[in-house]
C-alpha positions in Angstrom: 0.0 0.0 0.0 1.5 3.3 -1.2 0.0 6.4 0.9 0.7 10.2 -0.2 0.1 13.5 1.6 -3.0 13.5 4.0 -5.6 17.2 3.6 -8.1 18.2 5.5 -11.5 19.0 3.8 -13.5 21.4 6.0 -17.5 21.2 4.1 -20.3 23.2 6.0 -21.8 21.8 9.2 -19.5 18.9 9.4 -16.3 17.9 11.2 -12.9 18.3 9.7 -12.5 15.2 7.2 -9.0 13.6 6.9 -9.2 12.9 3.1 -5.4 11.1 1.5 -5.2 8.2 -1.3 -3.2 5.3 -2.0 -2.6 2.3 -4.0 -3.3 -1.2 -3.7 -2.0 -4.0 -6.1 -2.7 -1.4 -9.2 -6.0 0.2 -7.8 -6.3 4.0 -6.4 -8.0 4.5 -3.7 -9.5 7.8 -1.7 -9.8 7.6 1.9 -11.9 9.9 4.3 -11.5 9.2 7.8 -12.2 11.5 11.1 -12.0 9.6 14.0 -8.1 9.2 15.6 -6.5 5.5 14.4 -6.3 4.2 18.1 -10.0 4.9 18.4 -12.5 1.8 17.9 -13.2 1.3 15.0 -16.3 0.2 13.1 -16.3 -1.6 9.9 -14.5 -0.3 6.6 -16.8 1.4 3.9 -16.2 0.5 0.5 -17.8 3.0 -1.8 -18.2 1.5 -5.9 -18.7 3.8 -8.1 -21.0 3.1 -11.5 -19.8 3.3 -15.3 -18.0 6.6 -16.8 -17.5 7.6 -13.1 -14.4 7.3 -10.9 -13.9 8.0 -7.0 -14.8 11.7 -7.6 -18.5 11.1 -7.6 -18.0 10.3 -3.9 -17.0 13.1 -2.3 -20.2 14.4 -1.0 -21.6 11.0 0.5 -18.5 9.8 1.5 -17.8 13.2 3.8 -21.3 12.1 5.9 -19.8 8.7 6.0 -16.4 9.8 7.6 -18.6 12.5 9.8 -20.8 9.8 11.3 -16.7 7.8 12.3 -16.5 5.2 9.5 -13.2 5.3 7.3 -14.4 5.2 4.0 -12.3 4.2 0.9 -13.8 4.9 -2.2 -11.9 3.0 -5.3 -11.3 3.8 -8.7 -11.7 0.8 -11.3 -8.5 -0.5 -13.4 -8.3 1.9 -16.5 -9.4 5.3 -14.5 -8.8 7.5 -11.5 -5.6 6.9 -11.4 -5.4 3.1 -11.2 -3.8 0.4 -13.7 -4.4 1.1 -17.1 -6.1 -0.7 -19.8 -4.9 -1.0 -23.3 -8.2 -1.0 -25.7 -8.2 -3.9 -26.7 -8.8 -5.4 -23.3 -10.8 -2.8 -21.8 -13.8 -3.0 -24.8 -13.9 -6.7 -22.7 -13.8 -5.8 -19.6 -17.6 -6.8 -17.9 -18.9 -5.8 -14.7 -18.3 -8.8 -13.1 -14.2 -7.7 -13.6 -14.9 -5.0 -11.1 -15.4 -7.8 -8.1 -11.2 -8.5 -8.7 -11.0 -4.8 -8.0 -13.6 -5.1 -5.0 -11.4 -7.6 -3.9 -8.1 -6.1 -4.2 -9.4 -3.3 -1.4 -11.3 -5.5 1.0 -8.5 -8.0 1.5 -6.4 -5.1 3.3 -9.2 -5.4 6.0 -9.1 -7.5 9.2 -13.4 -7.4 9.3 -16.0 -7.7 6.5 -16.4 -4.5 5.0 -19.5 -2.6 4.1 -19.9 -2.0 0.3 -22.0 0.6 -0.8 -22.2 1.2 -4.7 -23.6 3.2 -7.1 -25.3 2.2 -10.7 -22.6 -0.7 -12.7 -20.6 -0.5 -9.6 -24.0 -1.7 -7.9 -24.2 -5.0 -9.4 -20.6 -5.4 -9.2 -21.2 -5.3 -5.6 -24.0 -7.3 -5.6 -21.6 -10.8 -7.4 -18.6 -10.0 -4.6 -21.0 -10.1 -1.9 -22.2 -13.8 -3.6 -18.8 -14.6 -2.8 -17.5 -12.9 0.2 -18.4 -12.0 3.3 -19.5 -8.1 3.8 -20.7 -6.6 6.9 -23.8 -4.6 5.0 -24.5 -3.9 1.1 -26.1 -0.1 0.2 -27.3 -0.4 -3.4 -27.7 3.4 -5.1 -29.9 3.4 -8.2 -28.3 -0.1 -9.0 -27.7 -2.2 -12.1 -30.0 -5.8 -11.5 -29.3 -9.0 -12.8 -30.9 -10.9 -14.9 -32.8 -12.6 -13.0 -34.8 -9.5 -12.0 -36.6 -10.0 -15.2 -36.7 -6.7 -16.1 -37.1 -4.7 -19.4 -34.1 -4.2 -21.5 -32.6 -0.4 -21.4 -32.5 0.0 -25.1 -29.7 2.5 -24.9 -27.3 2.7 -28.3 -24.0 1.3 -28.0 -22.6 1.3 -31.0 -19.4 -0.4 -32.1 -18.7 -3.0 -29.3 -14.9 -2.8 -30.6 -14.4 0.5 -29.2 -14.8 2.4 -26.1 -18.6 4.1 -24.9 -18.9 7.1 -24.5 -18.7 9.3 -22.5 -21.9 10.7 -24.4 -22.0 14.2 -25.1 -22.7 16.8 -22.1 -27.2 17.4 -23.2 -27.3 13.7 -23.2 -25.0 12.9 -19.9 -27.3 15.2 -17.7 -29.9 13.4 -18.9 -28.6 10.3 -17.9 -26.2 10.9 -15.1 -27.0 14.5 -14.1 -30.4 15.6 -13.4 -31.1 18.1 -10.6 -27.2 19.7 -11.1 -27.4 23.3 -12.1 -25.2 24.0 -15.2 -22.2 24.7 -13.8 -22.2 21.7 -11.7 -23.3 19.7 -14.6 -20.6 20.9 -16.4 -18.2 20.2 -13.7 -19.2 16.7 -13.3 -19.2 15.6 -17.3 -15.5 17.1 -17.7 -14.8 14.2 -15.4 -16.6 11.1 -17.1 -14.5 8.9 -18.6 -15.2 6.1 -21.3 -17.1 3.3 -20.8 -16.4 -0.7 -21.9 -19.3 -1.0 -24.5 -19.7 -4.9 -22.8 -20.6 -3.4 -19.5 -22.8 -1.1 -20.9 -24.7 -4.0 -22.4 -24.4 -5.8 -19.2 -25.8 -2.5 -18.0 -29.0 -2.0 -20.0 -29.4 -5.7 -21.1 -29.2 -6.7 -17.1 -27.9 -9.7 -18.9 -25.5 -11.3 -15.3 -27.0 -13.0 -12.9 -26.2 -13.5 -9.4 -27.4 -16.3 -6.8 -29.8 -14.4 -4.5 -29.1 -17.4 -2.1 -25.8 -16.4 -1.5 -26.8 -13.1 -0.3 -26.9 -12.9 3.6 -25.9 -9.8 4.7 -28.7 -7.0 5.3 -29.5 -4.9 2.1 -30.7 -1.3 1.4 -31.8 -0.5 -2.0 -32.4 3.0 -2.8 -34.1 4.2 -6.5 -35.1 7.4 -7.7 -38.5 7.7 -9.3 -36.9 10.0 -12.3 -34.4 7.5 -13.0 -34.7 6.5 -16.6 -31.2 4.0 -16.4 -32.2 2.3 -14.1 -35.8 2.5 -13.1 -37.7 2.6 -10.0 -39.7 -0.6 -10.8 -36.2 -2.6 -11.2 -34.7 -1.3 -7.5 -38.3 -2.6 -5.9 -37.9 -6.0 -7.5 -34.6 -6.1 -6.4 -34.9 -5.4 -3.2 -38.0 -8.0 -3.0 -35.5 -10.4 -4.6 -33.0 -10.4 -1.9 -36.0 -9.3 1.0 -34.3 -5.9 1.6 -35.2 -2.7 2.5 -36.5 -0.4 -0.2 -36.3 3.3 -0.2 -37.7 5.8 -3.4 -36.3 9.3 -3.5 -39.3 10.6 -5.0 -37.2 14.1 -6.6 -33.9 12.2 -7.8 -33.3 10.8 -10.9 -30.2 8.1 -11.4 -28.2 10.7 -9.5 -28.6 10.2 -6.0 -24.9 11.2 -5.0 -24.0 15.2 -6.4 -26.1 18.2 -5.7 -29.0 19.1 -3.7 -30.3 16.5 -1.7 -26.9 14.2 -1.8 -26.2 14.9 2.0 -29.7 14.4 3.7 -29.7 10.8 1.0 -25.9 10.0 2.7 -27.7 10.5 6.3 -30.2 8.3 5.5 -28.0 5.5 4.0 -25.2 5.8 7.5 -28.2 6.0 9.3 -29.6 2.2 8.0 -26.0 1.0 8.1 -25.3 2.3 11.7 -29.0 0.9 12.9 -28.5 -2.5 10.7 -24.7 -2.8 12.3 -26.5 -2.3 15.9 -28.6 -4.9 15.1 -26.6 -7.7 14.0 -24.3 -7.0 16.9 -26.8 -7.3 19.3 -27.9 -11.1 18.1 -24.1 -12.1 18.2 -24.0 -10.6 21.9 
């Protein structure tokens, strides 16, 4: 693990965050801590972000994360953010399912089971490494579903599936990734996207993985927003009723439920289910 100079972010109404990065076997990671290292310490967060995006699109939620005493280590996928790159050729075959190596790469540094909370492609990603490992609690943000949802096909064009996706062009990407952003946020935000494997945006729209909802044992949040037109509200419900978790609809958000107004208090809410969920399932081992 290779660390680099720690800064302190100071945001509005929260505590000082302690914000660094490193890497781990090829994959760069941002970490936002507050409380002191010989303090107790409650699981590691693992925040996975979706397709186009990189560790950036954390920054908000992760700040409430730190605030509420959770070190929180958002990663950035092989080919972006700093991590290993990609040559084309490999990357136009890179599926979601690759992004559980990368998963796997962070939560191995950790003595407990982490918590993994994910965003969009990352979602699903999360979804297949918690299939196969062990993780404390699993936050799903306006996530990709497998197939075995059963839901409609996204018919979103893809194009050549020799070449990179994307990122689409800025009227299109607030569409999609941006709603509820003024324009210079939006703006902001789609200067940082980043192409996309054309597989996993099939994977994406398609929901053509599966995952084996028996092997899901840990407690669940799903959380949709009823503007969402990537991936719809009616696809987080049947999720969530898939793996019996809890399901919560931000009735004002669209697909994104982690930049601009309404980020924080959504944050607050997630902590909140992950600090009352931890509670819980320490109180039956007890």
């Amino acid at each position: 693990m290779t660390p680099e100079r720690k800064v302190v972010v100071t945001i509005p109404g929260m505590p000082c965050i302690n914000h660094d990065q490193y890497d781990i076997d090829g994959i760069r990671v941002e970490r936002f801590t507050t409380a002191p290292k010989d303090a107790a310490q409650p699981p590691p967060l693992i925040c996975v972000h979706g397709g186009c995006h990189a560790s950036w699109s954390w920054q908000e939620h992760a700040a409430v994360y730190a605030a509420a005493g959770y070190e929180v280590h958002a990663l950035n996928w092989r080919g972006r953010g700093g991590s290993a790159a990609i040559n084309d050729d490999s990357f136009v075959n890179m599926s979601i399912a690759d992004v559980v190596d990368d998963i796997d790469k962070v939560a191995r540094c950790f003595d407990s089971p982490p918590v993994l909370i994910a965003h969009s492609m990352g979602g699903l990603a999360a979804q297949l490494y918690a299939s196969a490992h062990e993780v404390g609690a699993l936050v799903l943000l306006t996530p990709v579903v497998p197939s075995n949802v059963g839901a409609t096909p996204i018919e979103l064009p893809i194009g050549d599936m020799d070449a990179p996706w994307g990122p689409p062009p800025p009227d299109v990407a607030r569409q999609m990734f941006f709603q509820g952003l003024d324009d210079m946020q939006a703006a902001h935000f789609n200067a940082l996207l980043v192409p996309e494997s054309p597989l996993r945006v099939y994977e994406a729209t398609r929901w053509s993985l599966a995952v084996d909802a028996t092997k899901l044992t840990a407690p669940i949040l799903v959380v949709s927003g009823a503007l969402d037109i990537l991936t719809p509200p009616e696809t987080g419900a049947a999720l969530a009723a898939l793996y019996g978790g809890t399901y919560q609809l931000e009735p004002a958000h669209g697909h994104n439920v982690l930049l601009g107004e309404g980020a924080r208090r959504i944050a607050e809410d997630v902590i909140a289910w992950v600090v009352g969920r931890l509670a819980r399932q320490g109180s039956r081992l007890n």
